[in-house]
C-alpha positions in Angstrom: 96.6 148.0 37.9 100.7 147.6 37.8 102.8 150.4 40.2 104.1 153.3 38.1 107.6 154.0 38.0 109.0 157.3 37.0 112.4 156.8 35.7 114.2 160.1 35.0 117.8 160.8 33.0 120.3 163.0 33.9 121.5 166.7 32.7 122.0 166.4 29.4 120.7 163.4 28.6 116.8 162.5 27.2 114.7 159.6 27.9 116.4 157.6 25.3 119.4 157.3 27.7 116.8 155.5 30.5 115.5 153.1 27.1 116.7 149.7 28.8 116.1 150.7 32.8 112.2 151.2 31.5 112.3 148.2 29.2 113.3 145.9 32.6 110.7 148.0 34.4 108.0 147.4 32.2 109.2 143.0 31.6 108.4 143.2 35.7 105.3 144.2 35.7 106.0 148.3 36.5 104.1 151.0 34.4 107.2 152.9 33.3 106.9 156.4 32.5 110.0 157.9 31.1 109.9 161.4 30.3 112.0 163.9 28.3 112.5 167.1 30.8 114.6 170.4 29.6 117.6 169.3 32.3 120.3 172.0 31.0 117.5 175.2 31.0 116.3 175.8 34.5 116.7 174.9 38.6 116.1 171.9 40.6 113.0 173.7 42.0 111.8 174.9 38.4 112.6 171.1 36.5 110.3 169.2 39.8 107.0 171.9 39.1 107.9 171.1 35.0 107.4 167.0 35.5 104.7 167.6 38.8 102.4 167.2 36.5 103.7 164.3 34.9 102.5 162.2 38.3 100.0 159.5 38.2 96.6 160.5 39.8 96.1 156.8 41.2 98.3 154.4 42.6 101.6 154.0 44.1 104.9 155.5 42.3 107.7 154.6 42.3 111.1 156.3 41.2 114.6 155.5 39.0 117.0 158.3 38.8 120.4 158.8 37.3 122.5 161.7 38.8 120.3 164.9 38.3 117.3 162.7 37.9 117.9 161.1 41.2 117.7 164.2 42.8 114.7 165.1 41.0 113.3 161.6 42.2 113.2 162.8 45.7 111.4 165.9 44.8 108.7 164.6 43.1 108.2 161.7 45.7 107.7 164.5 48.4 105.3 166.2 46.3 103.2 163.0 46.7 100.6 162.4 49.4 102.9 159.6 51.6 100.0 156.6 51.0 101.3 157.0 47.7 104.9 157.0 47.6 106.6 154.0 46.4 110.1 152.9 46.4 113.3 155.3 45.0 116.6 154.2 43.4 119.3 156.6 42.3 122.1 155.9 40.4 124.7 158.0 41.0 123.0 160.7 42.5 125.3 163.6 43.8 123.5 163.9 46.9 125.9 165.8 48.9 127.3 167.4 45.8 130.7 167.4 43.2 133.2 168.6 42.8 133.4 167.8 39.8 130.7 170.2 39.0 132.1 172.6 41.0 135.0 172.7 38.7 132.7 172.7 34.9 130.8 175.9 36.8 132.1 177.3 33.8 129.9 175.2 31.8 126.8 176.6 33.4 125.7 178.9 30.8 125.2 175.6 28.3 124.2 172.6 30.9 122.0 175.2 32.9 121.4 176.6 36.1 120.9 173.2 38.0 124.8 172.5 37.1 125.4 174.9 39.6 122.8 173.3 42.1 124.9 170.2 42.0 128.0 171.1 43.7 126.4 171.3 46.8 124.6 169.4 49.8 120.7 168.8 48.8 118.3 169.3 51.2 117.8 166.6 53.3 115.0 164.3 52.0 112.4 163.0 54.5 113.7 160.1 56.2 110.3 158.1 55.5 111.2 157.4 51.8 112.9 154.2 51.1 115.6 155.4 49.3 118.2 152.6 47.4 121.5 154.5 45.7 123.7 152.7 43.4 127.5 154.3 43.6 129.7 153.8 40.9 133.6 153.0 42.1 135.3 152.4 38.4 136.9 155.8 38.0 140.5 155.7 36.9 142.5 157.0 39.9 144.3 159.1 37.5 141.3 160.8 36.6 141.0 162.0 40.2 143.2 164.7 39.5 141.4 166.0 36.0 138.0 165.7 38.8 139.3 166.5 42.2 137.1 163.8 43.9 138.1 162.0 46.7 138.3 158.3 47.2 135.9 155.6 45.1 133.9 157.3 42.8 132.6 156.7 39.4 134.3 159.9 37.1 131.2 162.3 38.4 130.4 161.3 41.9 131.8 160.4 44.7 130.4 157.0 46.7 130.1 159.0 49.5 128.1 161.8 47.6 126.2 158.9 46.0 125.3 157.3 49.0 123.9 160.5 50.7 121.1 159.8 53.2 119.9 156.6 51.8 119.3 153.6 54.5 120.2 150.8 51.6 123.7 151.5 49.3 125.3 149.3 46.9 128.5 149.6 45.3 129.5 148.7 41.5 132.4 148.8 39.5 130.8 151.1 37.1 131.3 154.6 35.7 128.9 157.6 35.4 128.6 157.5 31.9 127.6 153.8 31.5 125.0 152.7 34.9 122.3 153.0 33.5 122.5 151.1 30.6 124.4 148.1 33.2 122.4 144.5 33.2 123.9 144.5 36.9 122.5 148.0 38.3 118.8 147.6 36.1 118.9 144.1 37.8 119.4 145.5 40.9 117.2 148.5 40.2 114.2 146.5 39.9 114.8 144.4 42.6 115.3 147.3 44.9 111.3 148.5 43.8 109.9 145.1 44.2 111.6 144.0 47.6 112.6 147.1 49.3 116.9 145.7 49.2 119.6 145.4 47.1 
């Protein structure tokens, strides 16, 4: 039987958003299961008990997050007994948290509670997960000052923020709104699940 991969969208987004990442999951031999989850109605901890259930019984899992979803990736992989934890790629992930959703806190009471979640640190996740995160860098520096982010970013997230506490990074000249549906970060995506690097 082929590893599962879990690939999750982000907040206000559905599954259809994740269509091609699963497509390139499934063309390499993964088992992609691709969820709809209620991303602008409840926490971090609430969304992760929602899609526990969701895991695969057998097997190894592995995970493909964008932004909220990434952080939701490292839930769920934690919830797993560790002989069963596969590899974990976020894309654009706002690990340490965003400014720029510090500033739409406003925007709370229609993207959710976890909007608030996001504009700071997460919790550190345990440092035996191998963890890949994809940072965007194609943000207009003029859009810095709508944002308030500091230095590359990709309109949402920092690279920094991005990065967070994973061992293998990679940088691309994409924004936000458009890596997941990028040949060049699926490509790299899948490679990170089958080989473990970018």
């Amino acid at each position: 039987m082929s590893d599962w991969v879990i690939i999750l969208h982000g907040l206000g987004r559905s599954a259809a958003s994740m269509r091609r990442m699963a497509h390139a999951a499934s063309a390499a031999g993964f088992t992609p299961l691709c969820p709809d989850y209620p991303s602008h109605r409840d926490d971090l901890a609430t969304l992760a008990r929602q899609l526990a259930p969701l895991l695969p019984e057998t097997g190894l899992v592995h995970f493909i997050g964008h932004s909220l979803g990434g952080i939701l990736a490292l839930r769920l992989a934690e919830m797993l007994p560790a002989a069963r934890r596969g590899r974990i790629v976020q894309l654009g992930a706002p690990n340490l948290g965003s400014s720029l959703a510090n500033r739409s806190a406003l925007l709370a009471p229609v993207l959710g509670p976890a909007l608030l979640e996001l504009t700071r640190e997460q919790p550190k996740p345990d440092p035996a997960l191998c963890i890949g995160a994809i940072a965007g860098t194609a943000a207009l520096p003029l859009y810095d000052v709508l944002t308030g982010l500091k230095g590359p970013n990709d309109g949402k997230v920092s690279l920094t923020s991005a990065f967070g506490h994973a061992r293998h990074c990679l940088a691309l000249k994409l924004t936000h709104f458009k890596m997941m549906d990028s040949p060049e970060a699926i490509a790299a995506s899948i490679r990170f699940l089958q080989q473990g690097r970018f």
